[in-house]
Every structure is written in C-alpha cells, then in structure tokens.
N, C-alpha and C positions, 0 to 999 in steps of 0.2 A: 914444826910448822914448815909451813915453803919455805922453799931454800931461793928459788926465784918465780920471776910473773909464769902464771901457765902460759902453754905454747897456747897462739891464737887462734881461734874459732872461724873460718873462715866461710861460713855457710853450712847447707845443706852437704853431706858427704859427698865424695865424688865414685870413692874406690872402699871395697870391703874386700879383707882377706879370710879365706878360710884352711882349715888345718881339719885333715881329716881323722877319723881315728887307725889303727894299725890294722895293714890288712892279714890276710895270716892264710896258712897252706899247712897241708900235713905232707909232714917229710917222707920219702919214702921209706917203708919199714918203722914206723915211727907210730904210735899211739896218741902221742904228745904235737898239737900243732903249733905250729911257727908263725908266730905274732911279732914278729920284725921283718915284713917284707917293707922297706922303702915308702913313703903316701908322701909328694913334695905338698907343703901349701901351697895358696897359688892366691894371687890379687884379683880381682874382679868389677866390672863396671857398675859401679851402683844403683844406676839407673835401668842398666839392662842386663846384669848379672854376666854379661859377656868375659871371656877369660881374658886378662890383657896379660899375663904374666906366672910364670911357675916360680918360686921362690927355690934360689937351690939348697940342696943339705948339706949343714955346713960338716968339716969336715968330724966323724968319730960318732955320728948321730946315725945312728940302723934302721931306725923306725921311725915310724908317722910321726909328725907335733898335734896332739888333740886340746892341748892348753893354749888359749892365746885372749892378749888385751889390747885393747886400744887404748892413743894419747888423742886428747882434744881437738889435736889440730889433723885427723886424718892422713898421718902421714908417718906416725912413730906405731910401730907395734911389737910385741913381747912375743914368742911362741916358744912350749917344752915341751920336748921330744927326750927319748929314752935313746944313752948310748949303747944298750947291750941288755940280755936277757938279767946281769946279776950287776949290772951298774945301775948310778944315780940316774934319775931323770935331768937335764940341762937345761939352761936358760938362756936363748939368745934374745938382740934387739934387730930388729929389722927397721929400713928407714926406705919410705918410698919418693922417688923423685915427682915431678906436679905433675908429669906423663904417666904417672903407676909405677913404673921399673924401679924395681927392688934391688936395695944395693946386696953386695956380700955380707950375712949373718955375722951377730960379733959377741961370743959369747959373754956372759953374764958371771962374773968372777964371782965364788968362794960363797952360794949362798946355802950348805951345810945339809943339803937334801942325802937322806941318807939313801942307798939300794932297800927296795922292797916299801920303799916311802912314796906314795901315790901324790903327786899336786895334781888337788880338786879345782883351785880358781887361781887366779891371778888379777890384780888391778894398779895400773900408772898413775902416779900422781898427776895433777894438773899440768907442772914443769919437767913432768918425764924423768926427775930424778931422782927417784925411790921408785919402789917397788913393792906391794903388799903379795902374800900368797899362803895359801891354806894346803894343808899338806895332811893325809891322814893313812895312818898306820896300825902294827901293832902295840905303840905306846898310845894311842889316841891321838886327838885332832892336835894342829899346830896352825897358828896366825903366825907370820914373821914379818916382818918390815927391814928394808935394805935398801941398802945407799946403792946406786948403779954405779959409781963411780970408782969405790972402796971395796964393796962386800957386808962394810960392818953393820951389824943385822942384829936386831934384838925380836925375841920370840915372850908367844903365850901360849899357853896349851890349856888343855882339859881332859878329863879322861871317859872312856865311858866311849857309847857308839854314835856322839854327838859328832856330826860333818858340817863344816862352813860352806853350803856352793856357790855362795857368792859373796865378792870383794866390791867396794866402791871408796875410796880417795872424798874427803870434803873439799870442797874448792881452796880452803884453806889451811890445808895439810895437817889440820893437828886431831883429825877424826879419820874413821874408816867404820864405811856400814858394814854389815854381817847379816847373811841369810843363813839362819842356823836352822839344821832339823830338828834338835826338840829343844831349841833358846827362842824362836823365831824371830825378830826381824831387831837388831841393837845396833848400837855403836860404840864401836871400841877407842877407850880417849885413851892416846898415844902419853899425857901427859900423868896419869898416872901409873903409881910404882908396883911392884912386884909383876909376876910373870904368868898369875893363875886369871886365865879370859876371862872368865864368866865375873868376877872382882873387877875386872876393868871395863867389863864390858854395862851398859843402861839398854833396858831393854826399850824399846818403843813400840811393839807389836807384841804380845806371847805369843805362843806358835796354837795352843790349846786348839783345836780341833779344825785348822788352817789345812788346808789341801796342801802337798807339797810345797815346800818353798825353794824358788828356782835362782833368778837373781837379783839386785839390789843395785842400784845407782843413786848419786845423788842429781836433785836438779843443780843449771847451772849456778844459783845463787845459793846453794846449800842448803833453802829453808827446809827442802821437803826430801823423803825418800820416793823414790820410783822403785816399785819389787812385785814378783809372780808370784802369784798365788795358786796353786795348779797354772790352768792356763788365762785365769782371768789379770790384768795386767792394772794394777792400783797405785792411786799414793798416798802419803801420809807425810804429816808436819813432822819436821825432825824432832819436834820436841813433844811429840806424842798428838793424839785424838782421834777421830773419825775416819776413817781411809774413805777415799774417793775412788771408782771405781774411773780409768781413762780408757780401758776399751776390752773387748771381751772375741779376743781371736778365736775364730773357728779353725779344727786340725784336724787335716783328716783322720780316720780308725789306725788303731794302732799305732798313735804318736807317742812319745813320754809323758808320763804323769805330771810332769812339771817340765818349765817352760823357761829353758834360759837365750838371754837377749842381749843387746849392746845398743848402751844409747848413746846418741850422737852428741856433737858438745855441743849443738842449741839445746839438748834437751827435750828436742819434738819429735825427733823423728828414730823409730824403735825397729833395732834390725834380729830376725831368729829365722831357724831354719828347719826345716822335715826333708826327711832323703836329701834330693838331689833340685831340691826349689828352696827359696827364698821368700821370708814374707816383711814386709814395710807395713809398720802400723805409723800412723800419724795420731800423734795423742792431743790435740788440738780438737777432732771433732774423733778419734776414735776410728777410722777409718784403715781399711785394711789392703793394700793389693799384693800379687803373690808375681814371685818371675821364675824358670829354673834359672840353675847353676849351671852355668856352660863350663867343661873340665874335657880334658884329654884323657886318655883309657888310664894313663899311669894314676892320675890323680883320682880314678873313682877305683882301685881297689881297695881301700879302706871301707867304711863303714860312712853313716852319716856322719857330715862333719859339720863344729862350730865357724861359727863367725864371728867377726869383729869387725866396728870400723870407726 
C-alpha cells in the first residue's frame, strides 16, 4: 500500500519531458551499426512544446533514455537509458524545479535489470516511492515492483512471447494495471503470494481480437482504467464491463499500430506523440490539438521519442 499521501496535483501540466530513442551511425569498416550515440531528454512547455531545458547524461550512461514515467505532481520523472553495448539498462529520477530546470540525474539503486534484458514500461507511485517496471527478455516477461529508497524489489514473470507495455500505480498503492499483448487489459494485486503474473494478475478486458494494446492508467480516483486500443483511446470500470470509448485520435500514415500516452494527475488531460509533434487529447469532450516538439540538433538524432508528463 502507500507508504505516504501522493505528491499533489496542481492542475493542468505545465512541463512534459521527452527521451528519445538511440541514435545510431555505421562505424567505419564496420557492417555492424552504432546504436549508442548520446540523445540527452530534454523538458518542454506544455502548452507550446517549446524546449525550456536538456536534461544532462548522468555520468556512465552512452545512449539515448527511451523509457520514462511521470509523478502526479508534474515535476518527478523516472528515465532508462543503457550504459554500454553488453551492460544493464539504468534507472535514474529526475526532479524539475516550478521554472522546468532539471536538477542532476540520481540514479536508481540495485533494481536487478540484467544485460540483454530490454525495460518495455515503467510507472511511479502516487508518493513517488516505488517504482513498477516491465522488462522482457530471453527468460520471458518480468513485472518488478521497488522501493526507490532501498532497492528491495519483488518480481513476477511469465513465460512465453507475452510483453506488458504498459504500467499504471492505483492511487492507493496496493494494484498496478497491465496492458498485456495476449492477457489484455489486468490488474496485478501486489497483495497476493507467489511470483507467477498471470496467478496474480484479474483480467478486466481479454485481449481476444483488441487492436494492439498501447498503454493503461488509472483515473484519479482509481474507479476506472484509461488504456489504447490501437489508436482509439477508452475506459473501463476497474472492476470490469462495458468500455467507453473517450476519444478516437487521428495519425498520420505510418504512425505505430498502437498508441502509447501519459495521463496527467486530473486525469483529463492525455499527452502522445508521432515524429517530432505532440498531440493533447482532452478526454472531457474528446477533443484533440497537435504542437511540434521544439529540440536542438543533438536531441533529434534519435528516432521518434516518448513523453511523459
């Protein structure tokens, strides 16, 4: 359960960060190309996607961070980046001041990520102290839950080519939604024993003939899920029925099959992105406006990046 009150909601977002993916060059004489060039994140104005801020690399990290989460209160975020072609992926916390500026990265002690172990999602508790994360490899998928403070971390697995891509925190710390691709849409009760997911996990959605599934949030009173459907954006009572459709994004050709997002702690207001623009959905009436991503040359040799905020 929480360990203290979540940090406070103080409105509509101010500031969204993004983390792009890794950019990459062929070496010379080389067959093989180089997927640890440098992509810093960088914080940005919410309202007008403007750059206010590069986030720097903390020290022993090579490449891009393409994993990142947001806290409630707009101002705590998570990002993993890879230190090395045959090393673990890491996990820092980033803390922004009420101006955007990003303090010094502080990494994320002893959370058992092995080399060649991919982290698909991540998600922050309400109080910022824990930390969920989906990890997928050659032993199969992995959910972990970890204390920010400690390290000390209990996991669940499954086997099989089943990937969680997305993590979501109950406001009151003792659930975590799950966007499974072929579980689809659960909740994993932290309260109960053993270590096999799919046993702890209560489905609320089947996946059975669902368009990709992208990501999952709770709202802010935990009754319901908020989760992508391909790209159409729905919700459903946490205790199962009817989904409700809150709004149905158009993207341009050639976007991803599925559509991951980050909802703000009112719970209204829904941040994703394609290339190098930004789209704000308002799930209130469904309503959609589009900004670009204003970035410096360094931060767009990566690939499309995520956001959070």
């Amino acid at each position: 359960m929480a360990t203290s009150r979540p940090l406070p909601v103080t409105g509509p977002p101010r500031f969204f960060v993004t983390a792009g993916t890794p950019g990459s060059h062929l070496p010379k004489g080389s067959k093989d190309p180089d997927y640890y060039i440098p992509v810093r994140p960088a914080v940005h104005d919410a309202a007008t996607g403007k750059l206010l801020a590069t986030i720097p690399l903390p020290r022993g990290v090579l490449s891009a961070w393409h994993v990142l989460a947001a806290a409630p209160d707009n101002r705590t975020f998570l990002l993993c980046g890879w230190t090395g072609p045959d090393s673990p992926m890491r996990l820092f916390r980033v803390t922004l001041a009420d101006d955007g500026r990003p303090d010094d990265p502080v990494l994320v002690p002893g959370l058992g990520i092995r080399p060649h172990e991919l982290v698909v999602a991540l998600a922050l508790s309400g109080d910022a102290t824990r930390l969920a994360y989906s990890t997928f490899g050659s032993g199969g998928v992995r959910v972990s839950v970890a204390d920010l403070a400690n390290g000390q971390r209990r996991d669940w697995s499954a086997a099989g080519g089943m990937r969680v891509s997305g993590l979501s925190w109950s406001p009151d710390g003792r659930r975590i939604a799950l966007a499974m691709n072929r579980g689809g849409i659960g909740v994993l009760d932290l309260a109960q024993q053993g270590t096999d997911l799919m046993a702890a996990t209560r489905v609320v959605k089947p996946h059975g003939v669902l368009p990709p599934l992208g990501s999952v949030a709770h709202t802010p009173d935990g009754a319901a899920l908020v989760y992508s459907s391909g790209h159409v954006i729905e919700r459903i009572p946490v205790g199962g029925g009817e989904p409700q459709v809150l709004a149905r994004p158009e993207l341009p050709p050639g976007a991803s099959l599925d559509l991951r997002f980050s909802l703000d702690g009112t719970g209204r207001h829904l941040l994703y992105v394609h290339g190098w623009k930004s789209f704000r959905a308002d799930l209130s009436d469904g309503s959609t406006a589009s900004m670009p991503i204003e970035a410096d040359g360094h931060s767009r040799k990566g690939g499309s990046p995520r956001a959070a905020w």
